[in-house]
ZADREN-794417 format. One record per residue (C-alpha): x, y, z. Coordinates in steps of 0.25 Angstrom, whole numbers, plus 5000, padded with zeros to 4 digits. Example, Ala and Ser with C-alpha at 12.3 -4.5 7.8 and 13.67 -1.06 7.14 Angstrom:
2
504949825031
505549965029
REM end
This chain:
429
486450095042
486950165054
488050075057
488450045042
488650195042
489350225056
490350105053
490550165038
490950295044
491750235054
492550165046
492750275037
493250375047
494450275051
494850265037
494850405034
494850475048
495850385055
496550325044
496450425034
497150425019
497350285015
498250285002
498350134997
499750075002
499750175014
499750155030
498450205030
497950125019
498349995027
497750065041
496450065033
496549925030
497049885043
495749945048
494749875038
495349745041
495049775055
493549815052
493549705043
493749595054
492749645062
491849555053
492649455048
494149375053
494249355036
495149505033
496249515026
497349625021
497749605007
499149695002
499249734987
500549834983
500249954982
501050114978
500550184990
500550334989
501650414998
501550544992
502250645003
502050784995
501450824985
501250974977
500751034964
501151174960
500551254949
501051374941
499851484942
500151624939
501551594940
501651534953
501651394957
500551364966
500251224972
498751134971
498451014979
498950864972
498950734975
499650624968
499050504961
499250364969
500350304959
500750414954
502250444956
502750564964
503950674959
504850634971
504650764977
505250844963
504450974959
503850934944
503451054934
502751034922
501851124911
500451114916
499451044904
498051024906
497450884899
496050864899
495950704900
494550704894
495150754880
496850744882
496950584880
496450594867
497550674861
498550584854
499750654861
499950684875
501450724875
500950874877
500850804893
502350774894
503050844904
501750934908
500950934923
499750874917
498250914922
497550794920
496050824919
495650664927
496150594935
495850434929
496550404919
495850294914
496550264901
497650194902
498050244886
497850394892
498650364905
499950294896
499750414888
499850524898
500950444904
501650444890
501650574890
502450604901
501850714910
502650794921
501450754929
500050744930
498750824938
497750764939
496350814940
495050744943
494050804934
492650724941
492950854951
492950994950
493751014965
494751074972
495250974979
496450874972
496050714973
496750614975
497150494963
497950384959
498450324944
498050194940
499050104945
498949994932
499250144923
500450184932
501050064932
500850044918
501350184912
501950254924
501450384930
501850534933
501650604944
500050634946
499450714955
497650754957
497550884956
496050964961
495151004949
495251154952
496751144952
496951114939
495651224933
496551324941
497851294934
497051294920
496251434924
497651474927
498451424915
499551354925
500851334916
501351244925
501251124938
502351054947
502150954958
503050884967
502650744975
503450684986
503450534991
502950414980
502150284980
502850184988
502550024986
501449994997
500249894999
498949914999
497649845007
496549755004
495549715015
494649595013
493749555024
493049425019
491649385025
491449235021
490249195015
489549075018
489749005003
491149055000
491149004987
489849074983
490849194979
491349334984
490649474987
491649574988
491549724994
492649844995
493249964998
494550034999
495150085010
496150175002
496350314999
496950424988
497950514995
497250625002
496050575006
495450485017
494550425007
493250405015
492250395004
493650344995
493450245001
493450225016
491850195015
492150095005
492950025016
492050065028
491149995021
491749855017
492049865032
490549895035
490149775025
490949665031
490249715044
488849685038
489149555030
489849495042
488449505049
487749365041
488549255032
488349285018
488349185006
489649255000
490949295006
490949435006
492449495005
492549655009
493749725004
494449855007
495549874997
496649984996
497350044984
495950064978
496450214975
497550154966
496450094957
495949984967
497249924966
496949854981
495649794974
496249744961
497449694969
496549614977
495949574964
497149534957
497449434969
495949374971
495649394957
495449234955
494549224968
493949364965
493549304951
492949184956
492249224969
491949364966
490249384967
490349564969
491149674972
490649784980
491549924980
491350034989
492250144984
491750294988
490250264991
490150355003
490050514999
488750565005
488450634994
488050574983
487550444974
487950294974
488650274961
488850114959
489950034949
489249914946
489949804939
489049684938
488049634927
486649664926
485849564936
486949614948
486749754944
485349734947
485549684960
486549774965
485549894960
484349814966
484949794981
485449934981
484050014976
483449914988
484349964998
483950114990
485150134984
485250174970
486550214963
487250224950
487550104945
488750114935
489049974927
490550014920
491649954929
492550074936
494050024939
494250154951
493650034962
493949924971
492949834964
493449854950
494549754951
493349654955
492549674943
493849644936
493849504941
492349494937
491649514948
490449604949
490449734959
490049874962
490750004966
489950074977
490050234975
489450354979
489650474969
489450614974
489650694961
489650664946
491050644945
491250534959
491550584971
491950714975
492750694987
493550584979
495050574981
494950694992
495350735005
493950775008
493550625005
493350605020
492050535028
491450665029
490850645015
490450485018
488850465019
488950355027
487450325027
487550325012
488750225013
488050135022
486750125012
487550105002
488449985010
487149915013
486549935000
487849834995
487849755006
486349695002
487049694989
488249604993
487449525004
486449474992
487449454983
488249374994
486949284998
486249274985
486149104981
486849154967
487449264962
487849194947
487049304939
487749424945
489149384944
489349404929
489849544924
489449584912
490549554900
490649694894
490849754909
491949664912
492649684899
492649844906
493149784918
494249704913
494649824903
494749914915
495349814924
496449804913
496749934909
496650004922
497149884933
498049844924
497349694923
497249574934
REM end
């Protein structure tokens, strides 16, 4: 595990020490991937840089103001990825709390128009609510993550398909302790002003490809992405994701394997995995022919906590993946309902089974999500490489084993879910 571990670490450090913030469609973002390729080849001449288009986020300011005791004081913001900007123009609005729990229920939102609205959540997962909320025109919107009770603002993005779809306003994360101060101190009002836009851009897709020795035998497929929300280095978001599908093509490449293995590192996966589904949409044929299982590894790192598994397969590859792991005496929650926030989502919306590796360290997810203190300080890098070695007996059986026909089905109703959520959130193939 020693060396699993050091190399982790290593390769984490170079994304977020050396490279640091990685915003899909950036420099940096394109450094990453120039450094993963790199990695990449180490083990196998069969590497290649995919390009999708990309909005890439070049905000150059950004401030929030709010009226307390009748003086304007300014909070820490960050704007949404897709969201658009005010050109630099000061916007003032009424301040109106909306709880989202309750709000969306009311048949009429139009007491929103015009108004700063503090948005209790940051997901809006209903495309009726979000067409609605845009409908209603607000001034602008503040968000607040309600999984975390902190003082510190995160980091976002809109969903791209909804954006495109119904438009946006300008939206900004705001931190949780904010927003109960403005309410203790019945603030009448808020104003902000954002420099600089989105600019067209392209984002990255790494695939290393380790042939197997009956290529038509079908395709095993593991990833990781190597961007980052504004603000933060990203190191268990996801830099060990991608230190690892650099450490498994290291381990794989030791001995021939039935299957072909392909190892992905993809961008944009903080605009909703639009580098994954990208990649989808192209290889979706191929994908859909050849694909045996997808194997994500998305914020698996914090050194506190519980291994917290998304595992979209039927029952007979549900065993299996549960039995390798307690073998290798890992034991974690297995949860069955399809979740469209990863890389291996867009996968399961071409029908193959997969799993979203994750590592909760509170109730609510994460606690370092989306921040600046998201750095490699946090990693466990011995409970990463247990958890790397624990897939890589699941992927190496699955890549050997003389037939794999009982585990490729997924069940009817769960692919119903997928291809609902595929549609409503992605916007469709």
């Amino acid at each position: 595990m020693n060396t699993t571990s050091e190399n982790l670490e290593k390769h984490v450090r170079m994304l977020t020490d050396t490279i640091g913030v990685r915003l899909a469609g950036s420099p940096q973002e394109y450094q990453a991937a120039e450094y993963i390729a790199g990695e990449f080849r180490k083990y196998s001449p069969n590497v290649t840089i995919e390009k999708y288009p990309v909005q890439e986020r070049c905000i150059t300011s950004e401030k929030l103001e709010v009226q307390l005791n009748g003086q304007w004081q300014e909070f820490p913001c960050s704007l949404f990825s897709s969201a658009p900007s005010t050109d630099g123009k000061r916007v003032e609005a009424e301040l109106v709390f909306f709880d989202t729990a309750t709000g969306y229920q009311r048949p009429d939102l139009s007491f929103l128009t015009g108004k700063a609205v503090v948005h209790l959540g940051c997901h809006i997962e209903s495309e009726d609510n979000y067409r609605r909320l845009m409908e209603a025109r607000p001034a602008f919107i503040l968000f607040v993550d309600i999984r975390y009770t902190g003082t510190v603002q995160l980091a976002d993005g809109l969903f791209p398909a909804y954006v495109s779809k119904y438009g946006a306003v300008p939206s900004l994360n705001v931190a949780y302790m904010d927003a109960w101060k403005w309410l203790q101190g019945k603030a009448p009002r808020a104003a902000i002003a954002v420099s600089g836009g989105i600019r067209s851009s392209e984002t990255t897709v790494v695939i290393c490809e380790l042939p197997g020795t009956d290529p038509a035998s079908g395709v095993i497929y593991a990833g990781g992405h190597h961007d980052t929300q504004a603000g933060t280095v990203g190191a268990d978001d996801n830099a060990i994701g991608s230190a690892c599908v650099i450490e498994l093509a290291r381990l794989l490449s030791a001995k021939p394997h039935k299957r072909t293995f392909r190892l992905i590192s993809f961008g944009a996966e903080e605009q909703l995995s639009l580098g994954s589904a990208s990649y989808v949409r192209k290889h979706r044929e191929e994908i859909t022919r050849n694909g045996i299982f997808m194997c994500n590894f998305d914020s698996m790192g914090s050194a506190l906590g519980w291994p917290e598994f998304t595992v979209n397969a039927n029952d007979a590859l549900s065993r299996k993946i549960k039995e390798v792991y307690n073998r290798n005496n890992i034991y974690f929650v297995e949860h069955p309902d399809p979740c469209p926030y990863t890389d291996q989502f867009p996968f399961a919306a071409c029908g193959v089974p997969g799993m979203w590796l994750y590592r909760r360290n509170c109730t609510g997810g994460v606690y370092f999500h989306h921040r600046v203190d998201n750095t490699p300080d946090i990693i466990g890098f011995e409970q990463a490489a247990e958890q790397l070695h624990a897939a890589l007996a699941l992927i190496s059986e699955l890549a050997d084993a003389e037939s794999i026909a009982n585990y490729r089905r997924l069940p009817s109703e769960l692919r119903q879910k997928i291809d609902s959520l595929f549609q409503s959130v992605y916007g469709g193939f």
